[in-house]
C-alpha positions in Angstrom: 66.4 82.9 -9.1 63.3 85.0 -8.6 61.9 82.3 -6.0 65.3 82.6 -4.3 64.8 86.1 -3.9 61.7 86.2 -3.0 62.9 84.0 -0.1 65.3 86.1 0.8 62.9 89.2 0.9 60.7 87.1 3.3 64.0 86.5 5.5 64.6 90.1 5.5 61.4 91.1 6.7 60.9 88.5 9.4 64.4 89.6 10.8 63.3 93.2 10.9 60.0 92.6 12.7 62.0 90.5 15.1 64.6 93.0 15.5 62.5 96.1 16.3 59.9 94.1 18.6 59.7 91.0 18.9 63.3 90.4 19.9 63.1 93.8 22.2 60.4 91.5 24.0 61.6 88.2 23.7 65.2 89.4 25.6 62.7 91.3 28.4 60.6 88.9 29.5 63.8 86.5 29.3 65.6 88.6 31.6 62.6 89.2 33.7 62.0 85.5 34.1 65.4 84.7 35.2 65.3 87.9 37.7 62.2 85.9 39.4 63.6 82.7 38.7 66.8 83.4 40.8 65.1 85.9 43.0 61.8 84.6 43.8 61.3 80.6 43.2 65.2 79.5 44.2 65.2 80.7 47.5 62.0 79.9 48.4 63.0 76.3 47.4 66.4 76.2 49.1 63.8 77.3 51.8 61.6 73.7 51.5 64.6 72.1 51.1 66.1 73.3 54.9 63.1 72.4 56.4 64.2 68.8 56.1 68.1 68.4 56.7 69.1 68.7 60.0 71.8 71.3 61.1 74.5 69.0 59.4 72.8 69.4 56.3 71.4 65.9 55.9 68.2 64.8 55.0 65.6 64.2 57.6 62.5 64.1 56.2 59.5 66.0 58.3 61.5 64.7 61.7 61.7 68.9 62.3 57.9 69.9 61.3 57.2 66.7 63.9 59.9 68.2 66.7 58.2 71.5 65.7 54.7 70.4 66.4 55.5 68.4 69.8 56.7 71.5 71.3 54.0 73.8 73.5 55.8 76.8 73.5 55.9 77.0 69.4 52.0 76.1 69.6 51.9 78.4 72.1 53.7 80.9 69.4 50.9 79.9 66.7 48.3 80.7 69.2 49.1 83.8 70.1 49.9 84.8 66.3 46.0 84.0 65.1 45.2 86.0 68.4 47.0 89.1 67.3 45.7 88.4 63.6 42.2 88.5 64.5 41.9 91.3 67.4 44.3 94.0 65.3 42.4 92.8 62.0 39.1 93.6 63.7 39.7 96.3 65.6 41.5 98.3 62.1 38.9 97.5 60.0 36.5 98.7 62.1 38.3 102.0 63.0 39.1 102.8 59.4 35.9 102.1 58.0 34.6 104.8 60.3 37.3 107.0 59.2 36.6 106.5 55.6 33.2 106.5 55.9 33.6 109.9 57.2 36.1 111.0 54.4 33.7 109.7 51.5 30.2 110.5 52.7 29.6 113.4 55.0 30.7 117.3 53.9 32.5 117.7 57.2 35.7 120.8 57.3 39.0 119.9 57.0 38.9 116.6 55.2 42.0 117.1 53.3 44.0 117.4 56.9 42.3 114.0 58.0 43.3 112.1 54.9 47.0 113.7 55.5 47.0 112.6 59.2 45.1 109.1 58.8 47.8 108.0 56.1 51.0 109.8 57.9 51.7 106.2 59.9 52.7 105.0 56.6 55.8 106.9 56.7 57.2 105.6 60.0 59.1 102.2 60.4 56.7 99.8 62.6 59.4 100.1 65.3 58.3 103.6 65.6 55.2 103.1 67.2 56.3 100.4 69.5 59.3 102.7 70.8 56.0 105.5 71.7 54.1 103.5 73.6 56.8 102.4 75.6 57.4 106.4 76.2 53.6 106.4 76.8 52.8 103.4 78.5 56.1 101.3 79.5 57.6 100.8 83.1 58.4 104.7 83.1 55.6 105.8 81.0 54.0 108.7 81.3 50.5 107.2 81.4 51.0 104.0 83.0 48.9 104.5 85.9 46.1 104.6 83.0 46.6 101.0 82.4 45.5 100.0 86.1 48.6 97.7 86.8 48.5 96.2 83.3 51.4 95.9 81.5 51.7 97.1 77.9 54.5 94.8 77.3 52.8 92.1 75.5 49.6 91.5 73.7 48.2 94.6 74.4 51.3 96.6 73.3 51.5 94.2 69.8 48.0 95.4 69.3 48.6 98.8 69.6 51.4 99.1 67.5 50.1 97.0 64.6 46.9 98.9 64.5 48.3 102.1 64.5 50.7 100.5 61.7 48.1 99.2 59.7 45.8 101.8 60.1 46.4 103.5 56.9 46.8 100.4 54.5 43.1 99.6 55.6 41.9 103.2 55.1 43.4 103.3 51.1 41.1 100.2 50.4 38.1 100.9 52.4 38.6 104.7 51.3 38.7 103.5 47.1 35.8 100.7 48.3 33.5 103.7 49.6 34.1 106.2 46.9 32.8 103.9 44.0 29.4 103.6 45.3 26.4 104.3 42.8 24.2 106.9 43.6 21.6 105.9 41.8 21.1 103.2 44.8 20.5 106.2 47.2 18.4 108.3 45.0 15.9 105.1 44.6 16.1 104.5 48.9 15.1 108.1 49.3 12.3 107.5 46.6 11.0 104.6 49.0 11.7 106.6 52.1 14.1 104.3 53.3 15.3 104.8 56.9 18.9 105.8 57.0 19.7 102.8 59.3 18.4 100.4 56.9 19.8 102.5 53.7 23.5 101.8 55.3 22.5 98.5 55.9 21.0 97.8 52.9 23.1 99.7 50.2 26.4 101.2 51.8 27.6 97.9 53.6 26.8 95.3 50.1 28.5 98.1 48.0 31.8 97.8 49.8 31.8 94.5 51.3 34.3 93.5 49.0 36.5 96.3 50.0 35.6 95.6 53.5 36.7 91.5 53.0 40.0 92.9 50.9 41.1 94.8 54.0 40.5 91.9 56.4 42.8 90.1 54.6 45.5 92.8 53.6 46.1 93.7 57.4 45.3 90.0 59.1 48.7 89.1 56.7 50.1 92.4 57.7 49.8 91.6 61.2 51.1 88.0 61.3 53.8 88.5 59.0 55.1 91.8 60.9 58.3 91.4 63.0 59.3 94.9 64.5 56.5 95.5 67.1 56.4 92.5 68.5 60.3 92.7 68.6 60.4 95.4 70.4 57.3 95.5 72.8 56.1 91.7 72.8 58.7 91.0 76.0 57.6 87.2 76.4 54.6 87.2 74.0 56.0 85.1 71.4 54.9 85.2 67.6 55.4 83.3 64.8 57.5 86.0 63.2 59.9 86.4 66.7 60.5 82.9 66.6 61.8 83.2 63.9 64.6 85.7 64.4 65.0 83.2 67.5 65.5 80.1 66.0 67.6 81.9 63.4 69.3 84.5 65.7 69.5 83.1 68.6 70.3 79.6 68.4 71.9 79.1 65.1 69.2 76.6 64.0 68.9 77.4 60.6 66.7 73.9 59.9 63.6 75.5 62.6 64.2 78.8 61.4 62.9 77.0 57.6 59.8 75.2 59.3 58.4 78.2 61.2 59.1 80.1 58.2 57.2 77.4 56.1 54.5 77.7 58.7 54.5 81.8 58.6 54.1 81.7 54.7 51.0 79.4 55.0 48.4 81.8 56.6 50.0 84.9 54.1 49.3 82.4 50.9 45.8 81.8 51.8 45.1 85.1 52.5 46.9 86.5 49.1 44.5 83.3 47.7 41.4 85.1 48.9 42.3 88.3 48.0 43.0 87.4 44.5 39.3 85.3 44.5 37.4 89.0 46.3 39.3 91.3 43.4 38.1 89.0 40.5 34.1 89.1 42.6 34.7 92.8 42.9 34.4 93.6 39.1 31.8 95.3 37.4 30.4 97.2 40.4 30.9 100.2 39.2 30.6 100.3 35.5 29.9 103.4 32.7 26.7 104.1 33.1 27.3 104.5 36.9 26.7 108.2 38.8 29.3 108.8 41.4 28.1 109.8 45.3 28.4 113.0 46.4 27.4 113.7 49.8 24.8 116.1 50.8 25.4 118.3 54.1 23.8 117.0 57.5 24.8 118.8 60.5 24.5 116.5 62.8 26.7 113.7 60.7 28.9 115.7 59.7 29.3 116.7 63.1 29.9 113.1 64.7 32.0 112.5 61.8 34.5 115.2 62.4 34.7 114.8 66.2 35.5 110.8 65.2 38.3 111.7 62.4 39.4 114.3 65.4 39.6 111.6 67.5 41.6 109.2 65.4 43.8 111.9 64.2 44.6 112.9 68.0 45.8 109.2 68.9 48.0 109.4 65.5 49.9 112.4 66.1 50.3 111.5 70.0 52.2 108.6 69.2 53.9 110.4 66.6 54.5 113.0 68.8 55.3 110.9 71.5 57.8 109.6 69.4 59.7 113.0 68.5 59.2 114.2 72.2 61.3 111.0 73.1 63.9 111.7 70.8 64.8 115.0 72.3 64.9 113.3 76.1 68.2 113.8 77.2 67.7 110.5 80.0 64.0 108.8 79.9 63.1 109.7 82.5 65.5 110.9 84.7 66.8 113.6 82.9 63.6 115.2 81.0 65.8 118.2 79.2 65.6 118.2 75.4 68.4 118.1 74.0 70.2 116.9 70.4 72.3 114.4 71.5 70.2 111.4 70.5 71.1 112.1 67.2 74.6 112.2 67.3 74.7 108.5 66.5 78.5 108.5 66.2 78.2 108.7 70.1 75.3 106.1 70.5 76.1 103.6 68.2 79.4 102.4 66.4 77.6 102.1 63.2 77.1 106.2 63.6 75.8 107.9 60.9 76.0 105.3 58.2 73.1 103.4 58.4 70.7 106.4 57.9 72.7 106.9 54.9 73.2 103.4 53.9 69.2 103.7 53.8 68.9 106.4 52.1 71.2 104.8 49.0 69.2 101.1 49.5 66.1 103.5 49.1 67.4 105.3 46.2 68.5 102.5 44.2 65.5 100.4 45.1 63.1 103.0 43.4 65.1 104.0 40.3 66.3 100.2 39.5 62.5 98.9 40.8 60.9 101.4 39.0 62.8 100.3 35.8 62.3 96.5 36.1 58.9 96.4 37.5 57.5 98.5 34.7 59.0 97.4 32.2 58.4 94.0 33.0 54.4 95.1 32.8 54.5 96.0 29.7 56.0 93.3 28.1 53.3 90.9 29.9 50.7 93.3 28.9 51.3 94.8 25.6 53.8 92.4 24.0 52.6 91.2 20.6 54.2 88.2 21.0 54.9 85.0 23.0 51.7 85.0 25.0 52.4 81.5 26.8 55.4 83.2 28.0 53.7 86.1 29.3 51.3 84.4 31.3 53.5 82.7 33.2 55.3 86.0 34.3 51.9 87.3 35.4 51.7 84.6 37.6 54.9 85.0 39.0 54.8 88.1 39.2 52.1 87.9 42.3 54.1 85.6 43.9 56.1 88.1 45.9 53.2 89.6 47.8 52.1 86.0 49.2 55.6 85.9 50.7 56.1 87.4 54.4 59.5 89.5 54.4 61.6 87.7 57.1 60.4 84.2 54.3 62.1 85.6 51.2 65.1 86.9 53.5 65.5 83.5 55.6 65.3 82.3 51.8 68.2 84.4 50.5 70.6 83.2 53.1 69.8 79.5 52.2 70.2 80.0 48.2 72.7 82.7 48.2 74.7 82.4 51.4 76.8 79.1 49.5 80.1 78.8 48.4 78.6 76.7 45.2 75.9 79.5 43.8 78.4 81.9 42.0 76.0 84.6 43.1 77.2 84.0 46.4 79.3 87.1 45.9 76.3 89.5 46.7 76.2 88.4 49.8 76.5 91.3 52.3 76.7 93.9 49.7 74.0 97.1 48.9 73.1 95.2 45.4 72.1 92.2 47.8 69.7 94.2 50.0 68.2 96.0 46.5 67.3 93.1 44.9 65.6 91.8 48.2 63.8 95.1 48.4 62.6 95.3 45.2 61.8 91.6 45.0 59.8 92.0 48.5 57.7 95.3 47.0 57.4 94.1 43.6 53.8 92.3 43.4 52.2 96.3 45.0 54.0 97.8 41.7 53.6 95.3 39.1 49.6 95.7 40.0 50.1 99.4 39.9 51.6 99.9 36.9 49.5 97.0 35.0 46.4 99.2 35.8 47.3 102.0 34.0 48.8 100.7 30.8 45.1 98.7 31.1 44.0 102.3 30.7 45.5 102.6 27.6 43.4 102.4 24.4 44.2 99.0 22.3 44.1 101.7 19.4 47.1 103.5 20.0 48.8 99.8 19.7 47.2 98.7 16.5 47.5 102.0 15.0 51.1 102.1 15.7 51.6 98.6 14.0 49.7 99.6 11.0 52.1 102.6 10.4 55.1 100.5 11.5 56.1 102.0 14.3 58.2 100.0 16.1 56.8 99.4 19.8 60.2 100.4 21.9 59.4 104.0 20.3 55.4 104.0 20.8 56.8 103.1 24.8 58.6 106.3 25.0 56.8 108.3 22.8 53.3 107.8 24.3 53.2 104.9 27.0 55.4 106.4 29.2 54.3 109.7 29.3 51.0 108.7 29.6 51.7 106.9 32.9 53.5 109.1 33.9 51.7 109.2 37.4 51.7 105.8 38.3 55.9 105.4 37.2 55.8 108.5 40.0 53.4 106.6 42.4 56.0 103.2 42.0 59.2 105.2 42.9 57.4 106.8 45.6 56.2 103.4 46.7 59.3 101.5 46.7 61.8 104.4 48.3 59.0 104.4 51.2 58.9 101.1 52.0 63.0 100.7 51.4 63.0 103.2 53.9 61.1 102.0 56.6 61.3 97.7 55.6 62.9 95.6 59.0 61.6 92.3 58.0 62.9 91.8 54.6 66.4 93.0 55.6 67.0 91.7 59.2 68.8 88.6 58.0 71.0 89.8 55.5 72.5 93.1 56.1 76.6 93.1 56.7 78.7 95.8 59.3 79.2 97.8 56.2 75.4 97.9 54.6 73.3 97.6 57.8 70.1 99.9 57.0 68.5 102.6 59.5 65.7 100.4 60.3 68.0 97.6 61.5 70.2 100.0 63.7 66.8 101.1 65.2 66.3 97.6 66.8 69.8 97.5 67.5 70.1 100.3 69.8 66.9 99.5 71.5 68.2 96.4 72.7 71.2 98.1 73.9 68.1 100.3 75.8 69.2 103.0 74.0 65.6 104.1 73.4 66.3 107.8 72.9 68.7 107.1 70.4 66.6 104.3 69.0 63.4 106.6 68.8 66.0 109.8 66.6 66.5 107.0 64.2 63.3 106.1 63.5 62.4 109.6 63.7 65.1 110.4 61.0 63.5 107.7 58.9 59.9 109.2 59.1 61.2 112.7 58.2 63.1 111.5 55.0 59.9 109.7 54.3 57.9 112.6 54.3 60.4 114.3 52.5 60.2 112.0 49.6 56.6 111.9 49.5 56.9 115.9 49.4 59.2 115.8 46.3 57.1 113.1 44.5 54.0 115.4 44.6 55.9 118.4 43.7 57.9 116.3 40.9 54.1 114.8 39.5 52.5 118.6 39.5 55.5 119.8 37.4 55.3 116.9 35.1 51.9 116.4 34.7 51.3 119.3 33.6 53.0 118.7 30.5 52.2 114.9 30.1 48.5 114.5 31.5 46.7 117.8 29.9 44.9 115.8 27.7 42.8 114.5 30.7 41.4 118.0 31.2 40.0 118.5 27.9 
């Protein structure tokens, strides 16, 4: 009887500690797997499995990756794909790495405008861009003469566009690279009257070079794996990424669509490879007993530096402005009156108004169900107590995402979800559809975002709340959450952007009734309605900036209550 008992003490305990955590976790990571099960690793096999079946469905083997391969115009495409890849990727770098160099070490005025303006392109759709230089420098524009017969239609448009597009993605890495130099390092090179030549050389350059190899790769798979600018101002210069929306598009072959796509996702997983090899080398340069740089004033680099950041900051808000200017262009350029009408899409479009506002609800829903999932989901994988094998594998899935080009996972969806067998072929076409895609697309960026500050969480506060009991769903909302506060903000923020301004990841499976802003923009610019086509985007940049506006006014009022125990 009393070993009976006893037993059934035990039982009552174990079910309690399973109930209050254990269980809480075991049903969230459970859930979480099957979201990237269905989501992530189905379509991306319904993908592999496309690529050989022919158009009637029936297996072929590699007979399409040899047709593929045979043809000069789709070696052609792969050509002129690395070209773009490596001129943009060199060309950024190089341009942002001046920028930030300026931003992190000189004391030059107005540095809080520069870092505004140098990250402002992040906020426009990469249509935008494209549509101003065909203001700029197309048939009609107004500095074609500058291009001396040239035509910007073509590689050098695609250049122009993408690195104005990726401009800012390389300046947030070089710009975090830079700032976590030791200055220690320069205090011993102006001990041993080290030329400044050979102190950049010597200490500057091998401090970020990790950075500096991070952002090679970030906008090289940025610029392959891009779709809009090329869409819109390639004319015959054909990419990987166009051929695509060709094969798919176009002619109906769903089967080539899968190769190219198989092809597109190759270059984008050896780069996300890389990456993932220069973050784990990047560790431990910049550890406790580290002093930060601060820069000392020199007139003449400070100087140079500001006329440079000038410089680059003029080009920026010329195409942005180029852009606006455009929109308010009664008849480019026959009739040069501003005027409002662009934006009255109910005249210019039969979608009207709707897909502005079918954006601004697949933006809204992408950030507060994203936000939800994707942190959640990191704190399960990095502070459940439990069922480690389990949350390893969900770290490694959860990185899949960002080695995946957008038009990939889309072309991926239509194959997995786009059958009458899969009974969740009933999102098909609806908002829910284009959410999860979204948030499946952005999730990698916010799962890494969110791990690094629970990381900065004590492993204290978790064994002191198991010693008094408390179970862990409370110690999340009691203390986790509030204490990342920010970086929940910074997710939101993150996701609604980038549901705002995505084409790639959408292109494919929008329906008359949830087609996004973005879309419409490359809709009405093949019609040649460029006016109407440069509002939209417009529209798009503004409620961009808008929400970037309200999630910095939204962190100051909440931070202050939530984060004042970083300012004691």
């Amino acid at each position: 009887m009393i070993l009976s008992n006893a037993t059934a003490a035990t039982s009552s305990r174990w079910w309690q500690r399973i109930s209050r955590d254990n269980l809480i976790l075991g049903v969230t990571l459970t859930a979480l797997l099957l979201f990237m099960w269905l989501f992530i690793l189905m379509p991306l096999w319904a993908m592999l499995v496309k690529s050989v079946q022919n158009r009637a469905g029936e297996y072929v083997g590699l007979a399409n990756f040899a047709t593929y391969f045979s043809s000069n115009a789709l070696w052609q495409s792969m050509g002129n794909t690395f070209t773009v890849g490596v001129l943009v990727t060199v060309v950024v770098s190089t341009l942002a790495f001046g920028y930030a160099y300026a931003l992190s070490r000189s004391c030059m005025p107005m540095k809080g405008l520069f870092q505004v303006l140098g990250s402002a392109p992040i906020l426009a759709p990469s249509l935008l861009p494209a549509i101003s230089l065909i203001f700029l420098f197309g048939n009609q524009g107004i500095f074609k003469s500058w291009l001396g017969g040239e035509s910007v239609y073509g590689l050098m448009g695609i250049s122009l566009g993408l690195i104005f597009w990726t401009f800012p993605h390389a300046l947030m890495i070089l710009n975090t690279s830079l700032r976590t130099s030791d200055a220690r390092l320069y205090e011993a090179a102006r001990a041993l009257k080290t030329p400044g030549w050979k102190t950049f050389l010597v200490v500057t350059l091998p401090a970020a070079k990790y950075g500096l190899i991070s952002t090679l790769i970030v906008v090289f798979t940025l610029v392959v794996c891009d779709f809009g600018v090329p869409k819109v101002i390639g004319g015959s210069y054909n990419v990987l990424a166009t051929d695509i929306f060709k094969q798919v598009v176009g002619q109906q072959n769903f089967a080539m669509g899968a190769v190219t796509s198989l092809l597109l996702l190759l270059p984008a997983a050896l780069a996300f490879i890389a990456d993932r090899w220069v973050q784990i080398k990047q560790k431990n340069l910049f550890d406790t007993r580290s002093v930060a740089y601060v820069p000392s004033p020199n007139r003449v680099r400070d100087s140079l530096c500001f006329l440079y950041c000038l410089t680059v900051c003029g080009a920026i808000v010329l195409v942005l402005g180029m852009a606006v200017y455009g929109s308010l262009v009664t008849f480019w350029p026959w009739n040069k009156v501003l005027t409002l009408n662009n934006y009255n899409f109910a005249e210019m479009s039969t979608y009207g108004w709707s897909p502005y506002f079918n954006s601004l609800i697949l933006a809204t829903f992408t950030a507060l169900i994203g936000t939800v999932v994707i942190f959640l989901g990191a704190y399960g994988i990095e502070k459940g107590r439990a069922f480690a094998p389990v949350r390893q594998l969900m770290q490694m899935l959860s990185v899949v995402p960002m080695a995946v080009p957008g038009m990939v996972l889309g072309l991926g969806y239509i194959f997995y979800f786009n059958d009458a067998a899969n009974p969740l072929s009933v999102l098909y076409g609806t908002m829910a559809f284009l959410v999860v895609n979204t948030i499946v697309h952005y999730y990698t960026v916010g799962h890494m975002t969110a791990l690094t500050a629970l990381k900065q969480l004590p492993g204290e506060i978790e064994a002191t709340a198991a010693s008094i009991k408390l179970p862990q769903y409370r110690l999340l909302f009691k203390v986790t959450l509030p204490v990342c506060l920010p970086a929940v903000l910074d997710i939101a923020s993150y996701l609604f952007i980038n549901a705002l301004t995505t084409t790639s990841a959408v292109v494919f499976l929008y329906s008359t009734d949830t087609i996004p802003a973005s879309v419409s923009v490359l809709n009405m610019d093949d019609a040649g309605q460029t006016g109407a086509a440069a509002a939209m985007a417009v529209m798009i940049m503004g409620s961009a900036a808008g929400a970037k506006v309200v999630h910095l006014v939204t962190e100051r009022l909440l931070t202050k209550r939530t984060q004042a125990w970083r300012k004691r």
